[in-house]
C-alpha positions as CSV (number, residue, x, y, z in Angstrom):
1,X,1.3,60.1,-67.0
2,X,3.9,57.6,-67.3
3,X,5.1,57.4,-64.2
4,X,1.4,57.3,-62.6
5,X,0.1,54.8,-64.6
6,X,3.2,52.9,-66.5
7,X,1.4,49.8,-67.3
8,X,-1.3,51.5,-68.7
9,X,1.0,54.0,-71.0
10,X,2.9,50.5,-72.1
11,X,-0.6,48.5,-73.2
12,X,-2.1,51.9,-74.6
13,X,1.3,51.7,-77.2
14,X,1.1,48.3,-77.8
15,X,-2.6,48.7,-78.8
16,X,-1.6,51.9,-81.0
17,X,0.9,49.4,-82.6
18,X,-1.5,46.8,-83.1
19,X,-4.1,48.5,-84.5
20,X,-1.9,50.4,-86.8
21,X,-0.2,47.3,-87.9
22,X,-1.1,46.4,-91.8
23,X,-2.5,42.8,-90.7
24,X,-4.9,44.5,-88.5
25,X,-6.0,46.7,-91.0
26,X,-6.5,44.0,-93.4
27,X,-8.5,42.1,-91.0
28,X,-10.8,45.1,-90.9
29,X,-11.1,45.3,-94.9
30,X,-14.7,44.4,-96.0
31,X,-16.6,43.7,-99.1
32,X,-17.7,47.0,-99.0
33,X,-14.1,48.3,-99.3
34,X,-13.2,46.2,-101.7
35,X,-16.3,47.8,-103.5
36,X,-15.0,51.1,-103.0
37,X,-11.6,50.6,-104.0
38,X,-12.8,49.0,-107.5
39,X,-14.8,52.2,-107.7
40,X,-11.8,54.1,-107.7
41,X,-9.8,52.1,-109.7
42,X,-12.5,52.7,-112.6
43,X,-12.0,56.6,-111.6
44,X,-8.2,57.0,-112.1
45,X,-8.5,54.2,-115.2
46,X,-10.8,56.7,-116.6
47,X,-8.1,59.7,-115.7
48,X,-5.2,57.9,-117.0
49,X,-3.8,57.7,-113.5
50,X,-3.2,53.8,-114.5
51,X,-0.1,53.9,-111.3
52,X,-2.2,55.3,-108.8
53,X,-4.7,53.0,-109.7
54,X,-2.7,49.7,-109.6
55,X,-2.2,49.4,-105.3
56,X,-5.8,50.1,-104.9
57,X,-6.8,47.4,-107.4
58,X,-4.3,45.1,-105.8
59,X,-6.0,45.3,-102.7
60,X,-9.6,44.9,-103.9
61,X,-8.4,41.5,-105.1
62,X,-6.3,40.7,-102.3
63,X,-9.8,41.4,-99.6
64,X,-12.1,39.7,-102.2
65,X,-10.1,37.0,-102.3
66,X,-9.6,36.6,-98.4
67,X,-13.1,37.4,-98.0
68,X,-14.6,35.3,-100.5
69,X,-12.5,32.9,-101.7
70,X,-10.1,32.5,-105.0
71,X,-13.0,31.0,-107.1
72,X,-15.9,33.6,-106.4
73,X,-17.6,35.6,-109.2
74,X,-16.6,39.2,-107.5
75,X,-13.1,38.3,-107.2
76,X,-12.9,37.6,-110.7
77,X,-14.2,41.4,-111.8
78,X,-11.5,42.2,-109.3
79,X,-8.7,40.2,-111.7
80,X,-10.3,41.9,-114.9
81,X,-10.2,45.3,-113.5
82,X,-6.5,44.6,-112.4
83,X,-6.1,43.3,-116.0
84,X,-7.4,46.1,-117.4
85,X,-5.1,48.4,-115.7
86,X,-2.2,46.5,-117.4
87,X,-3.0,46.4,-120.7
88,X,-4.3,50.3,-120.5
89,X,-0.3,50.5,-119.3
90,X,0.9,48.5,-122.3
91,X,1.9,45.7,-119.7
92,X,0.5,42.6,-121.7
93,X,2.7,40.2,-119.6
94,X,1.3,40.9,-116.9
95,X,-2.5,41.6,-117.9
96,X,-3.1,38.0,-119.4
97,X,-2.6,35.6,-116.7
98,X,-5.3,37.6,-114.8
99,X,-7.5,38.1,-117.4
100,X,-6.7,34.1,-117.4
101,X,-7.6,34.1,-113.9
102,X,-10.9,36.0,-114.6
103,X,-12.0,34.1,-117.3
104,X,-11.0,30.4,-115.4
105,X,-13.1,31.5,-112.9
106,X,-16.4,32.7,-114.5
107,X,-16.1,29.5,-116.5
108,X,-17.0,27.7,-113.0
């Protein structure tokens, strides 16, 4: 197929690279995934599974804060949940700024 159509094999990659690229994915994130991840995070917080719940919480903040802004209500249950993830881990330092966070922005 190459050889017959060798501009279209070259684009077809490029697109595969593209798409599979982590900006494009994050481009695609919606509110609806963040939802979903937060979901989850509660899940494996519930579990005890506090490290495989820490990337997914991450990114919930990371697309509510693209998505929404840094000062929107959602973004801050986002920061809490992250928070609460820390603390269940013992990791204080790292829980209280976004707790901060959380509370600096419900204050608004």
């Amino acid at each position: 197929m190459s050889r017959t159509y060798p501009r279209f094999t070259r684009a077809a990659l490029a697109l595969c690279v593209a798409l599979a690229s982590p900006s494009w994915v994050a481009a695609q994130d919606t509110l609806d995934d963040a939802y979903r991840l937060d979901q989850r995070v509660f899940q494996l917080l519930q579990q005890g599974k506090y490290a495989q719940a820490v990337p997914l919480s991450q990114r919930a903040v990371t697309i509510r804060k693209r998505l929404l802004g840094a000062s929107h209500p959602d973004v801050a249950t986002s920061l809490n949940n992250l928070a609460d993830l820390y603390r269940a881990m013992a990791a204080y330092a790292q829980a209280e700024p976004l707790y901060r966070q959380a509370l600096e922005i419900d204050r608004k």
